[in-house]
Structure formats: structure tokens, C-alpha cells
N, C-alpha and C positions, 0 to 999 in steps of 0.2 A: 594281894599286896595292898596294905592300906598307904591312901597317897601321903605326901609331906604336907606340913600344915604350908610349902611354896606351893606345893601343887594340889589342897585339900579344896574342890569348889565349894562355894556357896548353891544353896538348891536352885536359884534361879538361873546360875552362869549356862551358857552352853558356845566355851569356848570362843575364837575371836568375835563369831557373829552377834555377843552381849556385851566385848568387853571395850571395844573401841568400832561400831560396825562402819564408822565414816573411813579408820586407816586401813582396815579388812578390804575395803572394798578400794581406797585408791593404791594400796597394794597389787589387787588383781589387774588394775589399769596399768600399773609399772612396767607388770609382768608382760601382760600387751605388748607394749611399748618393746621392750626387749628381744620379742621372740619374734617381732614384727624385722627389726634390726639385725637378731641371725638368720632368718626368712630369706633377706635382701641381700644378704652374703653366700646363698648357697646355689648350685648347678641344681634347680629342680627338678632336670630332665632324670639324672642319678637316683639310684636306690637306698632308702634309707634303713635303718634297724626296728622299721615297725612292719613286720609281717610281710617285706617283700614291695613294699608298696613305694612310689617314687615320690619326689618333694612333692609335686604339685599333689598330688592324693591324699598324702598328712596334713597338707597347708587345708586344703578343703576342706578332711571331717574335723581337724582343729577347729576351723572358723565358725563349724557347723554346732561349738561345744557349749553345753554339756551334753548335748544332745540334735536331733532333728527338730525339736519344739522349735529353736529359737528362742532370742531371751523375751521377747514378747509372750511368747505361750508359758514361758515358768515364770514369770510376774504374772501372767493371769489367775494360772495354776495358785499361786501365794495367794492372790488377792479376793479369789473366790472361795479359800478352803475347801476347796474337792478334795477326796482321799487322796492322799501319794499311795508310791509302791513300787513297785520295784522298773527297771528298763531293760530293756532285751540289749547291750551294746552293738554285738554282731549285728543285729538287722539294722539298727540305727546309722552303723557305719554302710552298711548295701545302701540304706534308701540314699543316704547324703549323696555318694557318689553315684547312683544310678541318677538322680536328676543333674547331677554336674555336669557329665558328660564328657567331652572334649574339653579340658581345660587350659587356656595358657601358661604362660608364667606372674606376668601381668593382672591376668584375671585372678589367679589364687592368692596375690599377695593384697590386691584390692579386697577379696572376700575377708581376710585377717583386717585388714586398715577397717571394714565396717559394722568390722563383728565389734572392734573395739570400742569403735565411735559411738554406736548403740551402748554399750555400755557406760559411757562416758555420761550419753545424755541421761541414763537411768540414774546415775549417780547425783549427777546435778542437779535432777530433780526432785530429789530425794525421796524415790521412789524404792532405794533398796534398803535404804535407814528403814522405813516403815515397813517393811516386808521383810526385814533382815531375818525374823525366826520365824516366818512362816513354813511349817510343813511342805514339802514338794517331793516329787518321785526321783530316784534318782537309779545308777546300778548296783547302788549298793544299800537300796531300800527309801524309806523315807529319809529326809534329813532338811533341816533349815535353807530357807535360800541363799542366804547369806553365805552359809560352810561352803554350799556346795559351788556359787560364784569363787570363793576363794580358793577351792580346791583345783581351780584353773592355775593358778601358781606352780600346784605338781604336773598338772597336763601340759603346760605349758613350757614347764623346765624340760623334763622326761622328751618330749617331743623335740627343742633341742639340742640334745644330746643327739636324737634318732637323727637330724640335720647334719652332724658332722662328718660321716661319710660323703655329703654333698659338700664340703665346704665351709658351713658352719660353725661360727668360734663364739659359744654363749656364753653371756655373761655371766660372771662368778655370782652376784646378787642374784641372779635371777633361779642361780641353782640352788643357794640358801633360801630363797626363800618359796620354793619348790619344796623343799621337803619341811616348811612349815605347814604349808598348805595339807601335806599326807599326815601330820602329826597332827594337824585340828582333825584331819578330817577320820580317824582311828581314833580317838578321842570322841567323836559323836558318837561312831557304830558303838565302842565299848559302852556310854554311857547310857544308849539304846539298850543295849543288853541287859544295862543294870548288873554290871561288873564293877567292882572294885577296883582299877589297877594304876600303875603310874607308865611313862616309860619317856626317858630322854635321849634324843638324839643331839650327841657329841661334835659339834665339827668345829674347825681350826679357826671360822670366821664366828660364831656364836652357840649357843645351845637353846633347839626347841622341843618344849617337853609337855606332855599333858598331862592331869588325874584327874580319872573316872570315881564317881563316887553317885549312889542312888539315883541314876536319871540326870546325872549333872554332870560336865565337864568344864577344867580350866586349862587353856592354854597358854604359854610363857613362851615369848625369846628373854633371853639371859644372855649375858656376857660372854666371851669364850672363856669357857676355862672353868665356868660354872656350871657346876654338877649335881645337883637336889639326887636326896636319897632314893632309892629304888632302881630299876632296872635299866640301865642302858645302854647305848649302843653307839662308838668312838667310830667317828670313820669320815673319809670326805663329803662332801655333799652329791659330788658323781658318784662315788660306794655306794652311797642310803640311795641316791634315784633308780641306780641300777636295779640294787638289789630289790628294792623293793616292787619293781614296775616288770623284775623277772627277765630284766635284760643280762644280768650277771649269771654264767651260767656254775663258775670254778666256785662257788664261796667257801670250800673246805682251802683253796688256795689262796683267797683272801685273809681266812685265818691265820694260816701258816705263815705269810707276809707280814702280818699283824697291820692289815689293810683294812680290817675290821678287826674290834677289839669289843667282846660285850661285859660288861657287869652286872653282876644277880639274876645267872640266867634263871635260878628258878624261880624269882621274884616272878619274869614271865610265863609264866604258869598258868598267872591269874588271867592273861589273854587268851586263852586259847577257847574258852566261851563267843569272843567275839567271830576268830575265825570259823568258828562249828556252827553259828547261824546265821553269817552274813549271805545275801542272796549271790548265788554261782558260786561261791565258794565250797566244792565236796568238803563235810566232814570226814575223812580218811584219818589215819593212824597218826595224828598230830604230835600225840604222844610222844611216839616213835620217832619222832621228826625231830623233836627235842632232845632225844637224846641224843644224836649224833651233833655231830659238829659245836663243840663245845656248850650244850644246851641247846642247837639249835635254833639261833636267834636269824639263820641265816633264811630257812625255809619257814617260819613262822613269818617274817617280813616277805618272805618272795612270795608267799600265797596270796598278793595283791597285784595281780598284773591288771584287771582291771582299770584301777585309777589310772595304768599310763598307759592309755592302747594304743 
């Protein structure tokens, strides 16, 4: 699916990390700010929707994010040009919490206030403007520092959501701009791949949409309402985190609801290269996958549970 001349990049773009990487990144401090704010509203003695695990245990490998590095060792990581490649999530989530320990309430919402501050000062100093496309490891292979800083957006929304069990009431903004963060960051992998494709995600407060094109990606919000040609996909911004972070389990009932609504399913066609090589994702009967459920847009997105662990 060749993209719209809205969504056709230039060979140099690679998504928000080229196109503004000062609002990319105080974006991801917003998101901070926000999830720090349903953190502080939640029982984190309670069980959340990530794997069984309680608030204080999400708030930990949260803080801990994008990984155990820390954001010191991926500005290292950028700054040295070491290869990237790919991160084990599962053991990264073990080590965080095997050295956590005993956690209080207190303590895990301090570890969020100083995951963010750190990031704060990295921004100030503009340490992530210059590092913004540098190559780093990530779980879903190599990717820019920058994407992958933003892509806290979707971790960080998704992980909200997993909060509301406890009490939890996330911000609307923070859920939009959650699944910007998943649309830059499908936008890199496709563009990695060197796939052709477009794809917009529909919702009621804006639309964010990407196209891949030779090693290049551009990412747009747009207006609500606005819809650039090719493939996409209508639905709240809870719908898109769900579905796509694999918390959603009914999506043939989504459909039926018209809770999700896709267009050109087989425009998405052209993605399914990215799902067949991205690292931990099985390539299994994709195909197949597409065919059901009105093309299948529901399982071609929920094959990223990944980005919201």
C-alpha cells in the first residue's frame, strides 16, 4: 500500500524523533506527569491487568522503563554507537523486581517521580535533541532513541489502563497520546523492514497515522475527523491500547458493536512483513488471521503485546 503524498516521507524523516524531537520528547514528560498522577490515585496493594502483578510491581518495572539500562546506559548506548539489538523483556522485568525487593507505596511512586526527573534533566540539556536518531536496542530490535523514549507514551498509557482495577482514573490525553507513541513506534519497525505501508488510527479526540516508505517513516496527528487514504482503524483510544497491548480479549465482539471499525483491510496486507520479522513475534498463519474478523485488523494489532507489558 503505497502511502498518501500526507503520509509519503521524505528519505531522511524517521518519524516524530526527526520531525519536532524537542515536542517528542516533552510529550513523553507529560505522559510522566500523568501516569505519575493515576499512580497517586490508585490502592497499590491491589491487582492490576498486567500479568497478575500488584500496583507497586508495574509502578517498579514502569520506572525501570525502557528497560533495566536505565536512561543513563541508553544515552550511553546512543552516544557510543555500540550495535543495538534486540532485549529479552521477561528477564528484564525479573532482574527490576529481583533487586526491588520489598517495595512500599511511597517508594514506587518516588521511583516514577525519578525516573521522570532524570529524564527531565536529559531533555534540558539537550542531550536527547542530539541523540534523538541514534540507534539503540530495544524489544523490538534496533530503533532511534528518541522513538523509543516516546514510545513510553504507549507504556505508559497501557499501564494506566492496567491501574484501574486499583483505582486509577487516566487521563484522556494521556490515552491519545499512548497510541501515538504505538503508531510512531510501528512506523519505525515497518520502515526497518523496508515496507511500503500507511495505517491511521481513528479516534474521537484526533487521528495518528504513519507511512513507511524505503527505510523512512512519517508520523502525523491530524485533527479528528481527518482521515488520509489507506488503511485504518476507528475506535477509542482504550480500544487501540487494548487491543493492541493484547489486553482485549473479545475483538470479534468489538466488531459486532462496531467498537472497532477498520478501513482497507486489505490495504493491511502490506504489514504483515513487519509482523513476520519483528523480534518475539512468531511468524504463524498471519494470513489466516486476516481473514477472519473482518480482515483481521484485530489480531494483526494484538500481535504486540510486547510494547505494553
Amino acid at each position: 500500500m503505497t502511502p498518501s503524498s500526507t503520509l509519503g516521507p521524505e528519505p531522511d524523516e524517521r518519524g516524530v524523533a526527526s520531525a519536532d524531537p524537542l515536542a517528542a520528547a516533552q510529550r513523553t514528560l507529560g505522559a510522566w506527569d500523568r501516569f505519575v498522577e493515576a499512580a497517586e490515585q490508585a490502592d497499590l496493594a491491589g491487582p492490576t491487568r498486567s500479568h497478575g502483578r500488584s500496583g507497586r510491581e508495574l509502578l517498579v518495572i514502569v520506572a525501570a522503563y525502557p528497560d533495566d539500562r536505565g536512561l543513563a546506559g541508553l544515552l550511553e548506548q546512543g552516544r557510543s554507537g555500540a550495535a543495538p539489538g534486540g532485549i529479552d523483556a521477561d528477564a528484564a522485568d525479573a532482574r527490576v523486581l529481583a533487586r526491588a525487593g520489598d517495595v512500599d507505596d511511597a517508594r514506587a511512586i518516588d521511583a516514577l517521580r525519578a525516573a521522570r526527573a532524570e529524564l527531565a534533566r536529559a531533555v534540558g540539556s539537550g542531550r536527547i535533541e542530539e541523540l534523538a536518531l541514534c540507534p539503540v536496542s530495544s524489544v523490538l530490535g534496533p530503533l532511534p532513541l528518541l522513538t523509543l523514549l516516546h514510545a513510553a507514551t504507549y507504556r505508559l498509557a497501557v499501564a494506566a489502563l492496567d491501574l484501574v482495577p486499583c483505582g486509577a482514573r487516566p487521563d484522556p490525553g494521556l490515552l491519545v497520546d499512548g497510541v501515538g507513541g504505538v503508531v510512531d513506534t510501528f512506523g519505525a519497525v515497518a520502515a526497518r523492514q523496508g515496507v511500503e505501508a500507511s495505517l491511521a488510527a481513528l479516534l474521537p479526540e484526533a487521528t495518528w497515522a504513519f507511512g513507511s516508505r524505503q527505510g523512512a517513516w512519517r508520523t502525523v496527528r491530524l485533527e479528528a475527523g481527518d482521515r488520509p487514504p489507506g488503511p485504518a482503524v476507528a475506535a477509542t483510544a482504550t480500544v487501540v491500547l487494548d487491543v493492541t497491548s493484547g489486553r482485549a480479549t473479545d475483538v470479534a465482539g468489538l466488531w459486532r458493536r462496531r467498537e472497532l471499525v477498520t478501513h482497507d483491510p486489505a490495504g493491511m496486507l502490506a504489514l504483515l512483513p513487519v509482523l513476520e520479522h519483528v523480534p518475539g513475534l512468531p511468524g504463524t498463519a498471519t494470513l489466516g488471521m486476516l481473514a477472519r474478523y473482518a480482515g483481521g485488523l484485530g489480531r494483526l494489532l494484538g500481535r504486540w503485546p510486547r510494547l505494553g507489558r
